[in-house]
N, C-alpha and C positions, 0 to 999 in steps of 0.2 A: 456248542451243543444247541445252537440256535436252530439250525434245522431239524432235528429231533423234538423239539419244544415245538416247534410251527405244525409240525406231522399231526402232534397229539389236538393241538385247540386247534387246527382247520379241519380234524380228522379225515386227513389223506392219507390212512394208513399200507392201503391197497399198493400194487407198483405200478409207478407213475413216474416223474419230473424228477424225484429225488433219486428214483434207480435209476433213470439214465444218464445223469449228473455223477454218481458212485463210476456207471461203465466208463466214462469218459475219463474220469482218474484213473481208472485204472488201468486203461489205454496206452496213458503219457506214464502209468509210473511203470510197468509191466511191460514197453515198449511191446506191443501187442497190437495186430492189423482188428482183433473183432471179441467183445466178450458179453456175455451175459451173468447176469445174476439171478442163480435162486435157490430154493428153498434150504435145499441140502446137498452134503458131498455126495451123498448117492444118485441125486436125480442128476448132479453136475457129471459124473462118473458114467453114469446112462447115457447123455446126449453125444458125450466125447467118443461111447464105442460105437454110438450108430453112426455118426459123421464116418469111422472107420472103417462101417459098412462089414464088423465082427459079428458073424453066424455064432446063435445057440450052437453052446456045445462046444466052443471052441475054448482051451485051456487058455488063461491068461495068466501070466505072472505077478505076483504081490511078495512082499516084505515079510517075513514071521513076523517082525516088527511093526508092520504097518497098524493101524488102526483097523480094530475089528469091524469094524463098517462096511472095508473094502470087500472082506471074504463074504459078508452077509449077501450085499447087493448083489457079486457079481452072481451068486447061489441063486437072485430072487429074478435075476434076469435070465438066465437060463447057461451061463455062461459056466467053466468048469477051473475055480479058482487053483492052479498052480502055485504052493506056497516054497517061497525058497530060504535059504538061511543065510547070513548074512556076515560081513567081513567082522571078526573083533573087534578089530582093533577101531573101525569107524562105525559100528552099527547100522551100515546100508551098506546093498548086495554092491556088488562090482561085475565088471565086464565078464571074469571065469563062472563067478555065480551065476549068471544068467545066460552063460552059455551051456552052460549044464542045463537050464531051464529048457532051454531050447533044442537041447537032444531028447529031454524026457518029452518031446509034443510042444513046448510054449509057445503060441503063436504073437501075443504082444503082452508089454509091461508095462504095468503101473507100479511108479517109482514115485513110491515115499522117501522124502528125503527126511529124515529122521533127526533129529534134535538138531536142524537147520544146515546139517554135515550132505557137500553133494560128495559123489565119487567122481572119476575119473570120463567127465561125461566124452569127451572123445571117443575115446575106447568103448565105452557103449553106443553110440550112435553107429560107429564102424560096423557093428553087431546087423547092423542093415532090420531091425525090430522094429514096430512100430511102436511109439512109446507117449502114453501118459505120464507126464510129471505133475505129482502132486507136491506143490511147492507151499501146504499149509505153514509148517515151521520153516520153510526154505526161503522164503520171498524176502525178495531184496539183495539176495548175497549174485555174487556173479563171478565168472571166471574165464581167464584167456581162452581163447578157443586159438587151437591148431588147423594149418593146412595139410597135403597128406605127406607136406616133407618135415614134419613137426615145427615147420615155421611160427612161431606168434601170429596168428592173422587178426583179430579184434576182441575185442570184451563179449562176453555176452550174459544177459541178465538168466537168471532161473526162471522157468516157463517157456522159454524159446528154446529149447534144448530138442524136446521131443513135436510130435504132431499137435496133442493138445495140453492144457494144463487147468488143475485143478486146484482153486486157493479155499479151503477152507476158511468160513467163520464162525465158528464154533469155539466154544466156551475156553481150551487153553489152544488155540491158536495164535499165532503171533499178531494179528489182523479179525478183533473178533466182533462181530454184530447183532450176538445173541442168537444169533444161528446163521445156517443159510453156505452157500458158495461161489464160486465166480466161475465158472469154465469158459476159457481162451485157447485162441489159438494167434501165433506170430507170424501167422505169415497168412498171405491175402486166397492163395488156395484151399488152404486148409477151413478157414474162415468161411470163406463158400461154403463149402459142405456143411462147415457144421451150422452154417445161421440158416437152413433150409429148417434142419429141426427147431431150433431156438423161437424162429417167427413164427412157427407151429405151435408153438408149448401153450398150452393150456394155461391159464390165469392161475390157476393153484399153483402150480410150478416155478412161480418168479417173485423173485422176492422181494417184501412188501417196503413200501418206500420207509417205513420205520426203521427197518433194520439196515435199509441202502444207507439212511443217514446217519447211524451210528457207525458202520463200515468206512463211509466218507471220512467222519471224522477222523477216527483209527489210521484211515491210510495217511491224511492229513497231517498226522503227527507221529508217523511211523521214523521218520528221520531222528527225531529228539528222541525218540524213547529208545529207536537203536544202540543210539550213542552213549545212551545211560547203561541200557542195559551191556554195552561192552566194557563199560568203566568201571563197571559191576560185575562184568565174569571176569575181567586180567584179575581183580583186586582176588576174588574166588578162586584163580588160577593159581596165584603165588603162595595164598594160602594152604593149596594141595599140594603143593610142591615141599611140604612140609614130611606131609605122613608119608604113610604107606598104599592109601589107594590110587585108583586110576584113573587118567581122563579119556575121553575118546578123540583120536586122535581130527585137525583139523585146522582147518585155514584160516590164521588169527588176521589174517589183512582182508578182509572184505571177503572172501572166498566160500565162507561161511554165514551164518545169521544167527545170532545167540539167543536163541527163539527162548531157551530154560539154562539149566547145569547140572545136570547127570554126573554121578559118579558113580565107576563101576568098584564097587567094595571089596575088600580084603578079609574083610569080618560080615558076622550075621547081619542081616536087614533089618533085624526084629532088636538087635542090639543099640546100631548107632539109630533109628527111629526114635529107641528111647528114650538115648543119650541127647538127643538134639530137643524130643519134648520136653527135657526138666529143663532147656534153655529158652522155653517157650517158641520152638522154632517146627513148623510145620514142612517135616518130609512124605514125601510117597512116592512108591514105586515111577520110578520112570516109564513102563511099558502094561503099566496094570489095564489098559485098555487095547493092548494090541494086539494082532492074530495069534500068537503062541499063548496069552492071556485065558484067550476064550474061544477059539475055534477047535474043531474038532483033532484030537491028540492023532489020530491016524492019518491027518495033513500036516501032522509037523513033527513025524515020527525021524527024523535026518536032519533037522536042524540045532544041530549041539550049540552052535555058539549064541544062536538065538534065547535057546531055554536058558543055556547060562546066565545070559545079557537079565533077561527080566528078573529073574532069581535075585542078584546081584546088584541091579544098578537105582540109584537113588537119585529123586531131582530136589533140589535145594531152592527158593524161593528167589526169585531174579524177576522181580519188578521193578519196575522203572518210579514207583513212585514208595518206593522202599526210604525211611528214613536215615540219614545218616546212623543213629545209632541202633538202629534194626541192621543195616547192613554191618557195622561192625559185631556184632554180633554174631552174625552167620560167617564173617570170616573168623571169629575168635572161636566156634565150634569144628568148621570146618579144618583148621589146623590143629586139634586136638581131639579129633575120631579116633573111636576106642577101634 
């Protein structure tokens, strides 16, 4: 935290030396040709569709799931949010979902990867869309990428899937800086376009080297707390493997990023919350901030498994600096949900 401490007594709060220190990690870890950092996901969300050169007016696709921000801004930007509904069994859309999007007008998609769960990114790039990845809960996880004879051809990290990508740092993101965002792009094209606007941005817009160096840190020690926090959802895993509820389905070898631990419930929400508070154990809604949450009902009047999902699903406490016996804890409640 040394460079957070230096920020405050040199007061170079403003962005400077320590934001372009934060981009450069996140460069090598994000394998990404070009990024900026600032304020918020929304203005990150903003620069990513002008580089796309997307006209007011044109319908864009988002998650029910997503974070209510995304329907906000694209509303504030002129832009006509297309809200879609989402697979069950993984709570993010897939290639048929957003091919639907795409018959009803969808002209490109921003893809929340939702409690760190990607889809079947092949089959969506196929979609030939042009696609925002917002990889706030996602970052870090990565997956084979296929040739078009379903070959294995190499790894590839989350953020380099679509044109551009969006990493939250916000408050439960997996990567958080007390606010603010990172939008990138992986490849040297895309990168063009979009650092025309980035070098343009305005000083309010970029974010202030206090918060680059709390970010730094975070991504600094993103490896270690990975690793906790997966040693922490198998032990969570097997635990469920008890009852009767459900997990969301997903890729336990790196494929994934265990950003929290959602369970989708069998019983009331309002039941096991309670049963878990006499354990002194704090639950809340997995999706209580997200588009089906708080966006308007006649944009998510077709999204059934969505409503279900938020109705239904609970996140359970998966931090990395959880005590041995706070974590058994939550596995001794979690195997015993009413």
């Amino acid at each position: 935290m040394d460079a957070v401490l230096t920020c405050m007594v040199d007061e170079k709060l403003g962005p400077g030396a320590i934001n372009a220190r934060f981009i450069q990690l996140i460069k090598e870890t994000c394998t990404c040709d070009g990024a900026a950092a600032v304020r918020s996901p929304g203005i990150a969300l903003s620069y990513a569709l002008k580089a796309l050169a997307v006209a007011p007016g044109t319908p864009v696709m988002i998650s029910a799931l997503a974070p209510l921000w995304q329907y906000t801004t694209l509303e504030s930007l002129g832009y006509v949010p297309l809200v879609l509904d989402v697979d069950e069994a993984t709570g993010v859309v897939n290639a048929d979902i957003v091919s639907l999007g795409m018959v009803a007008g969808g002209k490109v998609l921003v893809l929340h990867e939702t409690n760190g769960i990607l889809p079947d990114m092949d089959a969506l790039c196929a979609l030939n869309v042009p696609i925002v990845e917002d990889i706030s809960q996602s970052v870090g996880a990565s997956l084979m990428s296929h040739d078009e004879n379903g070959t294995p051809h190499r790894e590839k990290r989350t953020g380099t899937f679509g044109q551009y990508a969006i990493l939250g740092l916000e408050e439960h993101d997996v990567i958080t800086a007390g606010g603010g965002a990172v939008v990138m792009a992986a490849h040297r094209r895309d990168w063009q376009l979009l650092k025309q606007y980035t070098d343009a941005a305005p000083l309010i817009d970029l974010l202030p080297d206090l918060n680059s160096a709390l970010g730094w840190v975070q991504l600094k020690e993103y490896g270690r707390n990975e690793a906790v926090r997966k040693e922490l959802f198998q032990l969570y895993h097997r635990a469920c493997a008890q009852g009767r509820h459900m997990l969301f389905l997903r890729d336990m070898e790196g494929g994934a990023t265990m950003a929290n631990f959602p369970v989708v419930l069998s019983s009331a929400y309002g039941d096991v919350q309670r049963y878990a508070a006499k354990k002194n154990i704090e639950v809340r809604r997995a999706f209580e901030y997200s588009v089906v949450a708080g966006g308007p009902e006649e944009r998510c009047v077709r999204c059934i498994h969505a409503k279900s999902l938020y109705l239904r699903t609970a996140l359970f406490p998966l931090y990395p600096r959880l005590s041995p016996a706070q974590a058994a804890q939550i596995v001794k409640v979690l195997s015993s949900l009413p």
